[in-house]
C-alpha positions as CSV (number, residue, x, y, z in Angstrom):
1,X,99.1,-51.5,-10.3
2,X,100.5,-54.6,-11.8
3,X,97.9,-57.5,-10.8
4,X,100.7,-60.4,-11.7
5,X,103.8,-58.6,-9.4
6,X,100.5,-58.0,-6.6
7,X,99.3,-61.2,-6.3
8,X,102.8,-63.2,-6.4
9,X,103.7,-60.5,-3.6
10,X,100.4,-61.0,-1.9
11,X,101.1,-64.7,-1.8
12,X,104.7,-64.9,-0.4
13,X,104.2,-62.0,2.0
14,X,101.2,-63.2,4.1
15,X,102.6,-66.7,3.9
16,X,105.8,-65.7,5.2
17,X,104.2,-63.0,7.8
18,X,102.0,-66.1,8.7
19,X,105.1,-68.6,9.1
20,X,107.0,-66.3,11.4
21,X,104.3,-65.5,13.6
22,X,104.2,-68.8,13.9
23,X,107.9,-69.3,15.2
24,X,108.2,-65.6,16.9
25,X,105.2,-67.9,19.2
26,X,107.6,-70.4,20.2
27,X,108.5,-67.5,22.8
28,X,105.6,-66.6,23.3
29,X,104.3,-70.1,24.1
30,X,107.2,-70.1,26.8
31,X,105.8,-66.6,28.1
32,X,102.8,-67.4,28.9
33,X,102.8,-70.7,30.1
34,X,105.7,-70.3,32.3
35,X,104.2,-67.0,33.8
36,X,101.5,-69.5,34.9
37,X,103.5,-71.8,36.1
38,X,106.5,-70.0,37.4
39,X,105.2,-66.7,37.9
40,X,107.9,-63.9,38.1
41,X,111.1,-65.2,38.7
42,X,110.7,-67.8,36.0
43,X,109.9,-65.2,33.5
44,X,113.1,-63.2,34.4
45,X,115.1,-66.3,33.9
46,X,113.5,-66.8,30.2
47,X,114.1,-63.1,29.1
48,X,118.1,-63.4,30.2
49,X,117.7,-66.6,28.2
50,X,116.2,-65.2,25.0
51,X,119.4,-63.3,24.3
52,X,120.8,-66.6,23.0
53,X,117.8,-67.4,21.4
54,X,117.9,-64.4,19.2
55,X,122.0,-65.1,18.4
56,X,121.0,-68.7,17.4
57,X,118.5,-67.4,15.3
58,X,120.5,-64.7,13.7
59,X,122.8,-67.0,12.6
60,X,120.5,-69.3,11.0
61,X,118.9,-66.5,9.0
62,X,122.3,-65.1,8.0
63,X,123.9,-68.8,6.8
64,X,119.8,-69.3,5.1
65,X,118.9,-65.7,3.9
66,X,122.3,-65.0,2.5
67,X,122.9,-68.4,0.4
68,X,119.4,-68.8,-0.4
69,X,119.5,-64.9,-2.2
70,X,122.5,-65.8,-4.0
71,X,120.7,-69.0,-4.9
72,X,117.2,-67.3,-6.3
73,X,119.8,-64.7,-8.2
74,X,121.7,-67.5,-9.7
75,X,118.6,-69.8,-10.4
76,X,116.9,-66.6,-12.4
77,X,120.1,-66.6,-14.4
78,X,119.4,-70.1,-15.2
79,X,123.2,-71.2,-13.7
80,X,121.4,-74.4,-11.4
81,X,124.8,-75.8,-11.2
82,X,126.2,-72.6,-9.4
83,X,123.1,-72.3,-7.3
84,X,123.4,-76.2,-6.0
85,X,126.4,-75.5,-4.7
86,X,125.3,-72.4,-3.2
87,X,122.7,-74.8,-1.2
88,X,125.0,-77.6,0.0
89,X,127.3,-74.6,1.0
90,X,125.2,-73.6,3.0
91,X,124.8,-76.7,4.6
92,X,128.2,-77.2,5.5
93,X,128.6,-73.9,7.0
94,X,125.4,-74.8,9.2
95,X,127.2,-77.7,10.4
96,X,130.3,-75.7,11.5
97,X,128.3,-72.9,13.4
98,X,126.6,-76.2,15.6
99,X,129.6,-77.5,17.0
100,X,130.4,-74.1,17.9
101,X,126.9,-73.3,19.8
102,X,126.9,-77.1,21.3
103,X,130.2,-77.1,22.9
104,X,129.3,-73.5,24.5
105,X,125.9,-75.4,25.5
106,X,128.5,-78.4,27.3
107,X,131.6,-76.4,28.8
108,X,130.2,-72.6,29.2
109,X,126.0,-72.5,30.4
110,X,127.0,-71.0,34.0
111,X,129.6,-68.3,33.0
112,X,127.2,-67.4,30.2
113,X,124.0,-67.3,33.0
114,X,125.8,-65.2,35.0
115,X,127.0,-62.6,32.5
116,X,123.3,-62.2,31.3
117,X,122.4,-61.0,34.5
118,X,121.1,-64.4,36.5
119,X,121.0,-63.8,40.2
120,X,120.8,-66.3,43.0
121,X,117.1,-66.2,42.6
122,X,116.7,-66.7,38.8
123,X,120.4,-68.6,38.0
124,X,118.8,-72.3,38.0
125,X,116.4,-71.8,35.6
126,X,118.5,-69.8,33.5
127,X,121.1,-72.4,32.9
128,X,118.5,-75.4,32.5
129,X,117.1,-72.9,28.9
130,X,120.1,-71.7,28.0
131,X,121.7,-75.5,28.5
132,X,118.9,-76.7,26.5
133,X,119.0,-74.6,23.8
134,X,122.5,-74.9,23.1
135,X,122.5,-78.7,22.7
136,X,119.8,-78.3,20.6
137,X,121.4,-75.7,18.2
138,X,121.6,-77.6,15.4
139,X,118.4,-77.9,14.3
140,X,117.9,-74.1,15.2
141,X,120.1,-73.4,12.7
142,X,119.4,-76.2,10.2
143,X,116.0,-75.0,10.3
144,X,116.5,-71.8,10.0
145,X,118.7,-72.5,6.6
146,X,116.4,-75.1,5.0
147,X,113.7,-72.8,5.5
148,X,115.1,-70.0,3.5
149,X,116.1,-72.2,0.5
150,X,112.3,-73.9,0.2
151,X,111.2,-70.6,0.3
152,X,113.4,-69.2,-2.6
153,X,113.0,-72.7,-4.4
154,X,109.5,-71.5,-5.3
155,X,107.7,-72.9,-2.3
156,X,106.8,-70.4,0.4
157,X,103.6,-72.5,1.1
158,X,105.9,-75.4,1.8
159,X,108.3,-73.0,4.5
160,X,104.6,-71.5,6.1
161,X,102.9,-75.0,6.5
162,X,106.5,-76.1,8.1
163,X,106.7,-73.2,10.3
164,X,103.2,-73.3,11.2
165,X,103.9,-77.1,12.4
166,X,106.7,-76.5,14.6
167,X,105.2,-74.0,15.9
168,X,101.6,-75.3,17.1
169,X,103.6,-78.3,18.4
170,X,105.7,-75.7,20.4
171,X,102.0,-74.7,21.9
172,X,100.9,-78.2,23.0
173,X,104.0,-79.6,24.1
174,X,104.6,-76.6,26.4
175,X,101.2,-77.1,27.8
176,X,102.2,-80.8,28.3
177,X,105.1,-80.5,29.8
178,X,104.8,-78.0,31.9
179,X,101.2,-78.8,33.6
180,X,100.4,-82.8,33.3
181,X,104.0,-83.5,33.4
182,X,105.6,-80.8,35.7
183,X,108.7,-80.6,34.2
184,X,108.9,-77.0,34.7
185,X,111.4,-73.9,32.9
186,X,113.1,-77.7,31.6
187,X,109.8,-78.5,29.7
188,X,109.2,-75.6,28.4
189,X,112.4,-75.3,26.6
190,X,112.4,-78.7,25.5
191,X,108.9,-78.1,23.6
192,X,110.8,-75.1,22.1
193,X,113.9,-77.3,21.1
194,X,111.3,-80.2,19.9
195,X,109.8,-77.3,17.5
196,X,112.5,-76.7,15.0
197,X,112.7,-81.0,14.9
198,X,109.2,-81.0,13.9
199,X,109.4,-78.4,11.4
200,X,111.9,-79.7,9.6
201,X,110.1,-83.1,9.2
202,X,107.7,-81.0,7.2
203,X,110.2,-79.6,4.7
204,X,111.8,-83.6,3.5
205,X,108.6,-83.2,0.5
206,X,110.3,-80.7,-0.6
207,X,113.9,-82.2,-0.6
208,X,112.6,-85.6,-1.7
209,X,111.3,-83.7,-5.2
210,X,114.7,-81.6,-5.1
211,X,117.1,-84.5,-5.0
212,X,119.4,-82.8,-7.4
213,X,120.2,-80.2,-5.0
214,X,122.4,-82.8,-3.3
215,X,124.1,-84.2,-6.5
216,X,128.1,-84.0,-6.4
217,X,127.9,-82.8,-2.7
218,X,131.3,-83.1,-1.5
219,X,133.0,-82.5,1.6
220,X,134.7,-79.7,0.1
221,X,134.5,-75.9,1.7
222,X,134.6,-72.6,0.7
223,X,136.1,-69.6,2.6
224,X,134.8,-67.4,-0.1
225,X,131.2,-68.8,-0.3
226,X,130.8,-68.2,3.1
227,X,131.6,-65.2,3.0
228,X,129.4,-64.4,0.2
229,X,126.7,-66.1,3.0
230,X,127.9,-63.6,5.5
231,X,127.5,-60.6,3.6
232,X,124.4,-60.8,1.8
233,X,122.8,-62.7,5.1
234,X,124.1,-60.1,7.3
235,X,121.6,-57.6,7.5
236,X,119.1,-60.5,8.8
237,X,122.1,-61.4,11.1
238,X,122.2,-57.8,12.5
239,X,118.8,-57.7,13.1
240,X,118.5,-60.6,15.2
241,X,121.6,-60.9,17.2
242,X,121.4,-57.0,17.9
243,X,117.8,-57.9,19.3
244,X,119.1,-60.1,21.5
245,X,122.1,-57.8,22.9
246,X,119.9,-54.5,23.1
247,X,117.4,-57.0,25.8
248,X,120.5,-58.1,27.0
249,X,121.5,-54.6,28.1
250,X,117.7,-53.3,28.7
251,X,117.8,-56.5,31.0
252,X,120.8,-55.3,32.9
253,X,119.3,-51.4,32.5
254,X,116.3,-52.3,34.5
255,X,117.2,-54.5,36.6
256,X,119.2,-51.6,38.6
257,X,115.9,-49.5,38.6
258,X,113.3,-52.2,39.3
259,X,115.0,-55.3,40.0
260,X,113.8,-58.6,38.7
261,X,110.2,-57.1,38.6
262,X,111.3,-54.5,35.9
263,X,113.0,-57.6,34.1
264,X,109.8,-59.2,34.5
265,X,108.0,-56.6,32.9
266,X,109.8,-56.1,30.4
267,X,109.9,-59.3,29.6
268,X,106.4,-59.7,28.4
269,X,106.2,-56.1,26.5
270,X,109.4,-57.6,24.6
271,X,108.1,-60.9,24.0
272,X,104.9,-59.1,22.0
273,X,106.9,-56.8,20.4
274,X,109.0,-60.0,19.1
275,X,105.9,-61.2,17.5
276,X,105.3,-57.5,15.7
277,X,108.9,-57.4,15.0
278,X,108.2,-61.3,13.3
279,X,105.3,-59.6,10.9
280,X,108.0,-57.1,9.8
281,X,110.3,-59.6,9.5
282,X,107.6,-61.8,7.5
283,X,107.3,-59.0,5.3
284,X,110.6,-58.5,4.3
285,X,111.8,-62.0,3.8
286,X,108.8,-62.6,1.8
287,X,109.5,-59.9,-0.5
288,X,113.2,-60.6,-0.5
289,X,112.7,-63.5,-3.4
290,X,110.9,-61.8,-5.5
291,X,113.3,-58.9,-5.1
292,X,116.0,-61.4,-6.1
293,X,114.7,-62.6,-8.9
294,X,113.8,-59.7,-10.2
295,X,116.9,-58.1,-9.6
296,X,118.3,-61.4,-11.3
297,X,116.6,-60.9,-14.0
298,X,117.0,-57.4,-14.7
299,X,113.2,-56.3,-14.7
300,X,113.4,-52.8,-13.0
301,X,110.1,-52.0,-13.1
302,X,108.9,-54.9,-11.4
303,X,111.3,-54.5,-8.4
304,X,110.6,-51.1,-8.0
305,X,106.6,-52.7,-7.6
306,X,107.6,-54.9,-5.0
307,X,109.4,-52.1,-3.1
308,X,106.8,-49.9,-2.8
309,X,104.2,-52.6,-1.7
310,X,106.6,-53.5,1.1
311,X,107.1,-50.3,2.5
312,X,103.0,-49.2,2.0
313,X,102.5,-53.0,4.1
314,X,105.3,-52.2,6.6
315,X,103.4,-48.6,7.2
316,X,100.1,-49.8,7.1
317,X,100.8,-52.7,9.8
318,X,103.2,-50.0,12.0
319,X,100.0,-48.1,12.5
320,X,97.6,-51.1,13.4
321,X,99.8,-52.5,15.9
322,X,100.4,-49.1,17.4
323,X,96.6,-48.6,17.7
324,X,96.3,-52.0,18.9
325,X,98.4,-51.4,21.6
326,X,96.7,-48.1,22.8
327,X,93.4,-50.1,23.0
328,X,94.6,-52.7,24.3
329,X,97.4,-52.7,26.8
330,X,96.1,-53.9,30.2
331,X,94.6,-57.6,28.9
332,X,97.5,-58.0,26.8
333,X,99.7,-57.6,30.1
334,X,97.3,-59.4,32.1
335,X,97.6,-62.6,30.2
336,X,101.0,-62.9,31.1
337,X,101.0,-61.5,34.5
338,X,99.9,-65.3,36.0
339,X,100.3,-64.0,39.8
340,X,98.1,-60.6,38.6
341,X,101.5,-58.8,40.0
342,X,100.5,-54.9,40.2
343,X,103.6,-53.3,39.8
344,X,104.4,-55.2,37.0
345,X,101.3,-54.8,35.1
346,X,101.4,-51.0,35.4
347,X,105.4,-51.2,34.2
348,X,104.2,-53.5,31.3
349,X,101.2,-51.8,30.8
350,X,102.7,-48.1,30.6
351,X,105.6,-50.0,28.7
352,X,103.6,-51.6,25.7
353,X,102.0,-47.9,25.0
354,X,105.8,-46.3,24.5
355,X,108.2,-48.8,23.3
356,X,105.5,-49.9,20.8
357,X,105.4,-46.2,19.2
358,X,108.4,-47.6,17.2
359,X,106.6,-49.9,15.4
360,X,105.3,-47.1,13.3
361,X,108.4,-46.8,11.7
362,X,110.4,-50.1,12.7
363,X,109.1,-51.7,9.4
364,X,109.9,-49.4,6.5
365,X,113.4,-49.5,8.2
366,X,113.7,-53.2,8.3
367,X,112.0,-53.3,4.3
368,X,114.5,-50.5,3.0
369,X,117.6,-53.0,4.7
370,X,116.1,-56.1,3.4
371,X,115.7,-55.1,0.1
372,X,119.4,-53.1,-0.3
373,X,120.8,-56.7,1.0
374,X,118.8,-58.6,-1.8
375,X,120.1,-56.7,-4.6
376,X,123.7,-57.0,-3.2
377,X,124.2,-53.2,-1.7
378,X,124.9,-55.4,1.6
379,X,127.2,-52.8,2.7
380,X,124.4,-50.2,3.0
381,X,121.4,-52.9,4.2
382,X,124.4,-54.0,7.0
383,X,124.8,-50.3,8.3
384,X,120.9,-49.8,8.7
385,X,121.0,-53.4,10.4
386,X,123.7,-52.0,12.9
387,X,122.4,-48.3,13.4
388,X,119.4,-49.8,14.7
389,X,120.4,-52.8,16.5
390,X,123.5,-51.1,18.1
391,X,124.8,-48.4,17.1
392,X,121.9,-46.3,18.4
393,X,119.7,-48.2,20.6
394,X,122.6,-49.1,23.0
395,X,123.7,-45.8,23.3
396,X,119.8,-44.2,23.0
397,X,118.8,-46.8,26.0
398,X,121.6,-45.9,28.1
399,X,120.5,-41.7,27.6
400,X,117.2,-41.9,27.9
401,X,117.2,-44.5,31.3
402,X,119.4,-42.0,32.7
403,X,117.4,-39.2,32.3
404,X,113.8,-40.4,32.2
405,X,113.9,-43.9,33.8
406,X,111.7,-46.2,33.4
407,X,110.1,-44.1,30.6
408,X,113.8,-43.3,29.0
409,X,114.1,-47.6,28.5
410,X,110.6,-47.5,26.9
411,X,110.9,-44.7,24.4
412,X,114.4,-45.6,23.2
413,X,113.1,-48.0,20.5
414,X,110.8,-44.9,19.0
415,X,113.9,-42.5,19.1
416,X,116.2,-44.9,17.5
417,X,113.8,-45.8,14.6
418,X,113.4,-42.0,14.3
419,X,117.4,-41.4,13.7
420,X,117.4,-44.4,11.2
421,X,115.0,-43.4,9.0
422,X,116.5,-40.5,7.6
423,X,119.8,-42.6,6.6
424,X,117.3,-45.5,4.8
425,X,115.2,-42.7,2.8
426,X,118.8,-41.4,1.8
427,X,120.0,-44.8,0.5
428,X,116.9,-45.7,-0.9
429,X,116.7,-42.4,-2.5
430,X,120.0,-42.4,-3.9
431,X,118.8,-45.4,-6.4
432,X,117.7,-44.3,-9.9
433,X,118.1,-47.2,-12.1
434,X,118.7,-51.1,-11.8
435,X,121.5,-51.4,-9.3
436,X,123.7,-54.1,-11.5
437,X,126.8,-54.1,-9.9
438,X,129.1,-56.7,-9.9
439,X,129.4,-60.2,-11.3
440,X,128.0,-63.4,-9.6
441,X,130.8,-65.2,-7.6
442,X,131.2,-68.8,-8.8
């Protein structure tokens, strides 16, 4: 083992794993504290509304992830001047992507409610989140970006303190909000929305020691740097925005076998598996520098290191939370079952133990995609992205309910992590040297 590539992996991994926890708990925060408050029906309207959540998100890491990978490879050639415009780029394209997502937010809320599956009962609260969230998309995204550059400018302690901010502020405000104040599903998303605000606040340090990163910023854009964004981001892009469709259509699944109960239910097994999927996640994006640079810089051995300690983690923690949720189950459910509801603890309960099989394999596929994307094979990272997040889930989900119900919706997660594994191994497999192939785009 090589101490020096161990310990720098050591040290971005668990303070990226420890970062996104933290913001995979802004949901989290909003499960819990509005099944106390709520109950039911205001947990239904939060899972139709999380669909947008994971788009916003997705877009963020694409713009952030795929500039800030071009910007560690450039940096590690030593071209800074190239990799500062790689960062403002980014910035610009941010911008663009918020007007979108805010003039949806103004002119669109009710049509998008509705075609997420609100009902009478549940369309209020939907639109108030989804409303909410929308106006405050820009500093989802901006967030999202910023974080991504700090953490390939050499500070992942900087990103995890900044994360970790936003999201204990998340954790108090929602608690304010919601209970003193009682200001409802609307205070609970706008503790969410504050987070992102907060987090950022955290990150100026960095940008007040990186002036130069803004020199000779100019209004100027480039068609062919965003792409660049989009195609070494997209695997990260995949991953989110496909999360968010697949509960999208598990929402719609279940809510024709169990109604806004099922919803309910599933609701709280997919809002903890969002914070196991956030460890994976962690892992991979902490890695992904370091994969970068190396890759940058031509040292083989060294990213072949970092590889294999990534998938050995992503294994490792598969099996804990797998265990975790066999032991487990009932007081994980039980925290977020505020009216102690008893067919939806033993649908959530039952629910944890099957769809959280996947996670023995959910990570080594999210590494193996993560790491292609890093050392620009997007193509093959972007295929594993969407044979998991669509390609085979929707069609697995829609099978298995069919067939086995209730259990069918739980255990598609496992079977489509099963079928994507043997296409990762095989691209993984098929690399026997340094995978140098093509030049840097200016």
């Amino acid at each position: 083992m090589n101490t020096s590539v161990f310990q720098t992996f050591f040290r971005y991994v668990s303070l990226n794993i420890m970062g996104m926890m933290a913001i995979s708990i802004y949901i989290l925060a909003d499960t819990f504290f509005i099944a106390k408050s709520l109950g039911p029906l205001g947990l239904t309207a939060l899972n139709f509304s999380i669909s947008i959540y994971s788009i916003l998100h997705g877009v963020g890491l694409m713009v952030g992830i795929g500039g800030a990978t071009r910007f560690a490879i450039l940096k590690s050639a030593g071209k800074q001047k190239e990799s500062r415009e790689i960062f403002q780029h980014g910035l610009k394209t941010g911008l663009m992507f918020s007007f979108f997502f805010m003039v949806a937010g103004i002119l669109f809320t009710d049509q998008i409610a509705v075609l997420l599956g609100a009902d009478s009962e549940t369309f209020a609260m939907t639109k108030t989140y989804l409303g909410t969230i929308l106006l405050f998309s820009p500093f989802f995204l901006f967030n999202n970006i910023l974080l991504a550059f700090v953490r390939n400018d050499q500070n992942p302690k900087g990103a995890m303190t900044a994360m970790i901010a936003g999201s204990l502020s998340n954790i108090i405000l929602d608690y304010i909000f919601m209970f003193p104040l009682g200001m409802g599903i609307f205070g609970a998303v706008f503790a969410t929305s504050l987070a992102p605000v907060i987090s950022m606040l955290f990150l100026v340090p960095h940008f007040r020691r990186r002036k130069d990163l803004f020199e000779g910023f100019t209004s100027r854009f480039s068609w062919k740097m965003m792409m660049d964004h989009f195609t070494l981001g997209a695997s990260s892009f995949v991953v989110e925005v496909s999360s968010g469709l697949v509960l999208m259509i598990f929402n719609l699944v279940i809510l024709k076998l169990e109604g806004n109960l099922g919803v309910a239910a599933y609701g709280i097994v997919a809002n903890l598996a969002l914070v196991c999927l956030a460890i994976f996640t962690g892992l991979s994006q902490g890695m992904q520098p370091l994969v970068s640079k190396y890759y940058g810089q031509k040292k083989e051995k060294q990213l072949k290191e970092v590889l294999k300690y990534g998938l050995c983690s992503a294994a490792l923690i598969g099996g804990i939370l797998y265990i975790t949720a066999l032991l487990f189950s009932a007081p994980m459910v039980a925290l977020f079952n505020g009216e102690d509801n008893e067919k939806i603890a033993v649908l959530a309960e039952r629910g944890l133990v099957l769809y959280f099989s996947g996670l023995l394999l959910a990570g080594v596929n999210i590494i193996i995609s993560t790491y292609l994307s890093a050392v620009e094979r997007a193509a093959q990272g972007f295929l594993l992205s969407l044979l998991r997040g669509v390609f085979v889930m929707v069609p697995m989900v829609m099978i298995l309910a069919e067939l086995f119900k209730m259990d069918g919706v739980w255990m598609s997660f496992l079977a489509t992590e099963v079928l994507v594994i043997g296409c990762s191994l095989y691209f993984i497999g098929k690399e026997k040297s340094l995978p140098v192939k093509k030049s840097i785009p200016a």
